[in-house]
C-alpha positions in Angstrom: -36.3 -35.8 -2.1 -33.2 -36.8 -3.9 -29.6 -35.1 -3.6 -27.4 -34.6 -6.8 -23.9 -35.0 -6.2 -21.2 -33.6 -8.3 -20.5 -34.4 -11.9 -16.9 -34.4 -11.3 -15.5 -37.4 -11.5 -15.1 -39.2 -7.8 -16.4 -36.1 -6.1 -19.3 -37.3 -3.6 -20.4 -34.2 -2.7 -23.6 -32.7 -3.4 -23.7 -30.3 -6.5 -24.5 -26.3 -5.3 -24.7 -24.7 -9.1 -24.9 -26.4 -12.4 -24.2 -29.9 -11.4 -21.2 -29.1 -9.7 -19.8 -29.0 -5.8 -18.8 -25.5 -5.2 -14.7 -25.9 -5.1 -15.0 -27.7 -9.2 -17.6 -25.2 -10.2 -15.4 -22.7 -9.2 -12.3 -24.3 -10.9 -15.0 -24.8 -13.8 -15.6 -21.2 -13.9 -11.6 -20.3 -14.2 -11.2 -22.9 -16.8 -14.3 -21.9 -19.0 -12.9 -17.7 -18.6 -9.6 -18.9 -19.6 -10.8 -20.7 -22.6 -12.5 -18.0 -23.3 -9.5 -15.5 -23.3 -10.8 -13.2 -21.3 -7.8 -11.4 -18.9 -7.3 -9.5 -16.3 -8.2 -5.7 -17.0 -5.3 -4.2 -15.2 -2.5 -3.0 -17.8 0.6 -5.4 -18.1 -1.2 -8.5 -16.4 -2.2 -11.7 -18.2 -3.7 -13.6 -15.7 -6.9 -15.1 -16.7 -9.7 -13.4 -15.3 -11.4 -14.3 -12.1 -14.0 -11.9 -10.8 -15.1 -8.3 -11.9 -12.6 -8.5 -14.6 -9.5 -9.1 -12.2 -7.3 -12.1 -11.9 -6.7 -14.0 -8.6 -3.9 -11.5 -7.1 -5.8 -8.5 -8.5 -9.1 -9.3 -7.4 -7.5 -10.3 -3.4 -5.4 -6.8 -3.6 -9.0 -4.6 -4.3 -10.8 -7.6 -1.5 -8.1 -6.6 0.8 -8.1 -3.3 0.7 -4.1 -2.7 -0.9 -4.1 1.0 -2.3 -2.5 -0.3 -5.5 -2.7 -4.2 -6.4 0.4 -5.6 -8.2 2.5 -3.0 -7.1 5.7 -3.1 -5.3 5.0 -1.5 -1.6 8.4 -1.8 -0.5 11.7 -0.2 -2.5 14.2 -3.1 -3.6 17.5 -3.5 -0.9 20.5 -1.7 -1.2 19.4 1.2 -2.3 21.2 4.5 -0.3 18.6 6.3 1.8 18.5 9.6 -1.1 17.7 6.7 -3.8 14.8 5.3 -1.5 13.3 8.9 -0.7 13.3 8.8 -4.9 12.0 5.5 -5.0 9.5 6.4 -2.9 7.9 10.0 -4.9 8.6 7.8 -8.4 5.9 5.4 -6.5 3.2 7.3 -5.2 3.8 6.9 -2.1 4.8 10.6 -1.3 2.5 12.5 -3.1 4.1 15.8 -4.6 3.2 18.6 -4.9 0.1 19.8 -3.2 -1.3 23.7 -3.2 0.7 24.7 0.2 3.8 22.7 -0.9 3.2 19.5 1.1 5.3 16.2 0.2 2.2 13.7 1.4 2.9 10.6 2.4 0.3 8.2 1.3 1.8 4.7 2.7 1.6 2.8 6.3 0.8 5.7 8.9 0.8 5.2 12.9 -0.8 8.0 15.2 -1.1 10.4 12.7 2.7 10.3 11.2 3.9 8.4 8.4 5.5 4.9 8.6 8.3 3.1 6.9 10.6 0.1 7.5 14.5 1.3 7.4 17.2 -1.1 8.4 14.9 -3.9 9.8 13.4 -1.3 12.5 10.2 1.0 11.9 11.0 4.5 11.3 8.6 8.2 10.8 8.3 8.8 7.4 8.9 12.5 7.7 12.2 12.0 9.6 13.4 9.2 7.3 13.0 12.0 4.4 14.5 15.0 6.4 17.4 13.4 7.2 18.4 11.6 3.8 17.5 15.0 2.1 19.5 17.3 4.6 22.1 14.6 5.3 21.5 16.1 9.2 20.2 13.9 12.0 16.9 15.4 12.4 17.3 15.5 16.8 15.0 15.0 19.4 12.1 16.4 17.6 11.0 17.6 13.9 8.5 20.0 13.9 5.9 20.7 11.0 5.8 24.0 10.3 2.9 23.4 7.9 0.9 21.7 10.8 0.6 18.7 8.6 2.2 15.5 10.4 1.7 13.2 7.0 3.8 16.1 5.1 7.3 14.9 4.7 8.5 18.2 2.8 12.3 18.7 4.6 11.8 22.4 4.0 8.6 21.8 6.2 10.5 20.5 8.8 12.6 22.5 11.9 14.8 20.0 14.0 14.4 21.4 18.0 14.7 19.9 21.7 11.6 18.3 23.3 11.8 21.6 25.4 11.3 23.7 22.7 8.6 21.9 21.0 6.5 21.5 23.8 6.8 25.6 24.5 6.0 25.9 20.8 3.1 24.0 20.9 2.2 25.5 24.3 2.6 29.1 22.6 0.1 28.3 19.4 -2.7 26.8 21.8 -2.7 30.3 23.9 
């Protein structure tokens, strides 16, 4: 039984799909989708296509799992905490407004609450928001009084002691 080897020139491995190794048939493939001038389908992109009608980056982003491919997950810098909370509905990554007047976060969430980076450190979504909204330090605790901890709503939120919130909490399981 004989082996074909690649068609590309120098190439001495053996050919997978129409004469070619797999890493030139796949450069192959991008070449012949470029020259025929098909793009990537997502608006304002003109990458050639790659697969299912995406480019490279667009096509990783939807492998990967990334909510929204191509978009800008984190605000620019220097931007005053009020501007990022804008930043951030003007995104999508607070979700506004819901039937019971939830503020959703829809970004990076740990146990339960949402997540954000704010000078260099990770911070809770919800008291990121209260706090550049209020212009208040938000205290030990923040509690939801919606009983939604991804809602980042400041007139959701009620800043208390540990103490209190625990007897609050304590109160509503009785």
């Amino acid at each position: 039984m004989t082996t074909n080897t690649c068609a590309h020139e120098g190439c001495a491995l053996n050919a997978v799909c129409r004469g070619f190794c797999g890493t030139h048939y796949n450069n192959a493939l991008r070449y012949w989708r470029w020259r025929d001038g098909r793009l990537c389908s997502r608006s304002r992109c003109s990458e050639p296509e790659q697969a299912n009608g995406l480019c490279a980056r667009h096509y990783q982003g939807v492998r990967s799992g990334v909510k929204h491919p191509g978009q800008r997950l984190h605000p620019p810098r220097g931007l005053t905490p009020r501007q990022r909370v804008a930043w951030y509905l003007t995104a999508g990554v607070i979700e506004v407004p819901s039937a019971d007047g939830c503020w959703r976060w829809s970004g990076n969430t740990a146990r339960g609450y949402g997540l954000l980076r704010s000078a260099g450190r990770n911070a809770q979504a919800h008291r990121f928001v209260y706090e550049a909204m209020t212009g208040k330090s938000a205290g030990e605790h923040l509690h939801h009084t919606c009983h939604n901890s991804l809602c980042v709503n400041p007139t959701h939120l009620i800043p208390m002691t540990k103490a209190e919130h625990s007897a609050l909490h304590k109160e509503a399981r009785a």
